[in-house]
N, C-alpha and C positions, 0 to 999 in steps of 0.2 A: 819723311826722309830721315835717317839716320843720324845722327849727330855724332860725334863724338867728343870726350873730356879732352879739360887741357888740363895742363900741369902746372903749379906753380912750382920752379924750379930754384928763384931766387929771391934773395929777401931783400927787396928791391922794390920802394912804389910804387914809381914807374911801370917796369914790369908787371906789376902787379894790378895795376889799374887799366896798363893797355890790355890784358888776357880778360879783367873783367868786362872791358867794352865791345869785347869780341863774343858774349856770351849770347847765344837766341834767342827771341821772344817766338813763340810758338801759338800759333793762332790754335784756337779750340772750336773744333763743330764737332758738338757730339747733342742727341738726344736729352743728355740729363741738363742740358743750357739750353732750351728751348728760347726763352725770349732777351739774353743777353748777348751781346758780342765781346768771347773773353777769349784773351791772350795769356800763356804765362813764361815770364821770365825765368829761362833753366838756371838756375845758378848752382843747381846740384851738378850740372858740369863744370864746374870751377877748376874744380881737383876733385879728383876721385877720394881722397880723403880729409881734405881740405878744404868742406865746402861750403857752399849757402852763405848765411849772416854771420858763421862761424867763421870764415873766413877774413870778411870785413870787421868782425870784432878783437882778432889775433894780430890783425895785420902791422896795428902801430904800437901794440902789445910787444911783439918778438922784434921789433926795431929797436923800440927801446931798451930791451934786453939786451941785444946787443952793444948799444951806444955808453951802456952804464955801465959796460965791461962786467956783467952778469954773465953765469952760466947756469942757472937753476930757476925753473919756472913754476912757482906753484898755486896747484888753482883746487877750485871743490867742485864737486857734483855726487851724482847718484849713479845706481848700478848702469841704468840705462841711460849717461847723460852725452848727448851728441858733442859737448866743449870740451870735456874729458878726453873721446877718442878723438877730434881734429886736435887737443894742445899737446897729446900725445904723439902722434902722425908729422907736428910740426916741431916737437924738438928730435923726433928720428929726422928727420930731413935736411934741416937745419943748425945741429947742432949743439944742443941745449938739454941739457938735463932735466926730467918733469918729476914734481911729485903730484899724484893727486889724494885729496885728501876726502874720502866718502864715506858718506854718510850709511852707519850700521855697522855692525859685527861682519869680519869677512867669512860669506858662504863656504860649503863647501867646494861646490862648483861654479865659479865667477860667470857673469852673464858674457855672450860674446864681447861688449864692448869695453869690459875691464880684462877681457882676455886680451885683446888686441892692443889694450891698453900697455901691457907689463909688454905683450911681444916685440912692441913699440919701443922699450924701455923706461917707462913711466914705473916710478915707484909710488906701491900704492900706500896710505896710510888710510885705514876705515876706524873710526873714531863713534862714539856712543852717539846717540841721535839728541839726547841730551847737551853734551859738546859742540854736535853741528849747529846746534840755533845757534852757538855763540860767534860761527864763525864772521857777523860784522862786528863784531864789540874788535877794539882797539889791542886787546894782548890774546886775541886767540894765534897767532902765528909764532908766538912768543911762549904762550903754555906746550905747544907742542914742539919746539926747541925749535922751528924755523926760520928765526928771523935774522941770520946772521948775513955776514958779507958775502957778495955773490947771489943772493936771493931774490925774485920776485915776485910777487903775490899777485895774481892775479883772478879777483871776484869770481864765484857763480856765473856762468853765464857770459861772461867776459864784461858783466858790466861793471866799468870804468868810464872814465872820460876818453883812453885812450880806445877804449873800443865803443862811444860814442863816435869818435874822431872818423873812425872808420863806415861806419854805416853811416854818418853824411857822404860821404864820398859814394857812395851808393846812391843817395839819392842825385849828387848830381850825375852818375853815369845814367842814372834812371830818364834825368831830364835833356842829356844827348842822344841818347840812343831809343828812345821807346818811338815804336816805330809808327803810332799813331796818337793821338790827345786823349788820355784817358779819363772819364769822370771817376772812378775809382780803382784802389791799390789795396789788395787782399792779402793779408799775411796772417801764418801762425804765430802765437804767440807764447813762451814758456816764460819769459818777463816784459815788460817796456820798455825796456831798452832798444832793440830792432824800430820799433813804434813810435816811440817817442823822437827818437834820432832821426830818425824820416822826415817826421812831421814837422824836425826845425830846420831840415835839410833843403827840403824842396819850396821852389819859389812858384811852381805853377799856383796859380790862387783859386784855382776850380776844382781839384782833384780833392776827393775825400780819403781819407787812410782808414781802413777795417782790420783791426785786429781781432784773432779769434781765437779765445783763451783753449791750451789746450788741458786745463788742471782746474780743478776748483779752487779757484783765487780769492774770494769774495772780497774784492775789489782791490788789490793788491798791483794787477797790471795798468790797468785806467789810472792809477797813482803814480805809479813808476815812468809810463810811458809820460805824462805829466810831467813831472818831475825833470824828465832827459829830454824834453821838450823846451823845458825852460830854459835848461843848460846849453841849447846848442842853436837857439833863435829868440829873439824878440817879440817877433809876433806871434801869436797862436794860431794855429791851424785845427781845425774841425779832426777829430780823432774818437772813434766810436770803436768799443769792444763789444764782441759776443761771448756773454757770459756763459750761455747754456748749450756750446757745443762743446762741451767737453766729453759727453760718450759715458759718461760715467765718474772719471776725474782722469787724475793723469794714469797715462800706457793703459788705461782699459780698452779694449777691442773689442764690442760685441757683435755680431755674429750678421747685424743689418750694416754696420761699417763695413765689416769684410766683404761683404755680395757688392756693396758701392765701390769698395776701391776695387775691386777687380773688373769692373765694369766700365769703369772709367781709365784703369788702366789699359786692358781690351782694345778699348774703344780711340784709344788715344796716340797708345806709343808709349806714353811720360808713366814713369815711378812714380810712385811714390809711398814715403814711412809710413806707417801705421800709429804712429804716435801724433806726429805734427802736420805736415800735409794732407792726408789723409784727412783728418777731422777739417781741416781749414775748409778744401772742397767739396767737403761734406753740406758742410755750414753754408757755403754759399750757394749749393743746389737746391738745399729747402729753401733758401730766400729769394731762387729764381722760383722756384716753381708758386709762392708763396703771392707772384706777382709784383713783389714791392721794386724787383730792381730791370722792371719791365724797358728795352731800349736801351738800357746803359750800357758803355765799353767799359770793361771790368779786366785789369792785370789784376792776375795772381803772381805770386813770388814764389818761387822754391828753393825753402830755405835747407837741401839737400839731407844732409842727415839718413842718409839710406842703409847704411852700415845698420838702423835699427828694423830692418825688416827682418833682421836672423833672430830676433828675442822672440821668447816662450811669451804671447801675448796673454794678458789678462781678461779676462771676458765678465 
């Protein structure tokens, strides 16, 4: 049955929390899930650009922006990064001026999602890849003259605390709303944060969290997600990455992903990016077929990001 998006219209928690309780979970029967029973949570219908974990990471981001009497939001990523075009999407909406600051020489012709970005009004600043590794050292905001009044900076990724804040809140909509007892929660991963935040969010004590790297990390997310775990629970929760779905590393698409994702899109209804979902349900098809995850109920998460299906993929 058809779904359709909602919108986040106001920047408002409330608001913002009832629209996410109102999100489907979508049962899944299709052939490439022979022996599990899996559900996934659309959270790419959140907002049509505004979506997924992105959303939940922005949300107490752009509050505090405005509480601090800020009008400038600035944040980093890459050509093709999904937090770039949602913090872009949410200061047109919203009101708030973006800069983003990406990593590399500016191309000749921007990929879509830094087009959409400036169409957005996000000002772009691309800095030497050199530069970019510095952006957690304490005066990178500062060597690029950003740091003044009126400014906020907000991490890669949206990871912070205040966009920790937010994907708990996710998991407790997870633990109202999932519409059956899951033994496992499937999500892509491009940091730990998503991951890890989860993991100190939810109280059910049976549920496993699976992250699935979509970039060669070598162990970087299972750190992080760690890390944001401690920060936002006491207790630990069992937390397991897939290191070797990556596809090749990150935005590579070769040519056995694309016959899967079209197949599963086919078969299903549900989108999904070619960068982060795509691999996620990748990953978990070989580990149904593999046998290991024989009888389990398995949510996946769709951490939306669809705007990356227009990129010239890498193979």
């Amino acid at each position: 049955m058809p779904v359709r998006p909602r919108y986040l219209t106001n920047l408002n928690l409330q608001d913002f929390f009832e629209t996410a309780c109102e999100i489907p979970y979508q049962k899944i029967d299709s052939e490439l899930f022979p022996n599990i029973e899996l559900w996934i949570r659309r959270d790419d219908l959140l907002d049509p650009l505004i979506s997924g974990n992105k959303a939940y990471k922005l949300i107490y981001n752009l509050i505090e922006v405005r509480e601090q009497g800020a009008d400038t939001l600035v944040t980093c990523g890459g050509a093709w990064s999904n937090h770039i075009h949602a913090t872009a999407a949410a200061g047109a909406r919203f009101g708030f001026k973006t800069v983003g600051i990406i990593r590399g020489e500016r191309p000749r012709v921007l990929s879509p999602t830094l087009s959409d970005a400036e169409r957005f009004g996000m000002t772009l600043r691309f800095v030497s890849r050199a530069d970019y590794r510095e952006r957690h050292s304490s005066g990178f905001m500062n060597r690029l003259g950003l740091d003044g009044p009126g400014i906020k900076y907000v991490p890669e990724g949206g990871a912070n605390q205040r966009g920790a804040e937010g994907v708990k809140q996710l998991g407790t909509i997870l633990e109202k709303t999932s519409p059956i007892e899951f033994d496992e929660c499937w999500l892509a991963c491009g940091t730990g944060l998503t991951l890890g935040a989860l993991a100190g969010a939810l109280n059910s004590s049976g549920i496993r969290l699976v992250g699935v790297s979509v970039l060669k990390d070598g162990g970087s997310i299972e750190r992080d997600a760690r890390y944001w775990q401690g920060r936002c629970a006491d207790v630990e929760r069992q937390v397991s990455v897939v290191s070797e779905a990556h596809c090749g590393g990150y935005a590579k698409f070769p040519d056995y992903l694309a016959a899967f994702q079209r197949n599963f899109e086919r078969g299903t209804g549900v989108p999904l990016d070619p960068v982060y979902t795509a691999k996620m349900a990748y990953a978990l098809h070989r580990e149904d077929l593999a046998g290991s995850l024989s009888g389990r109920r398995i949510l996946m998460l769709h951490t939306g990001g669809l705007q990356g299906c227009r990129k010239s993929i890498k193979k």
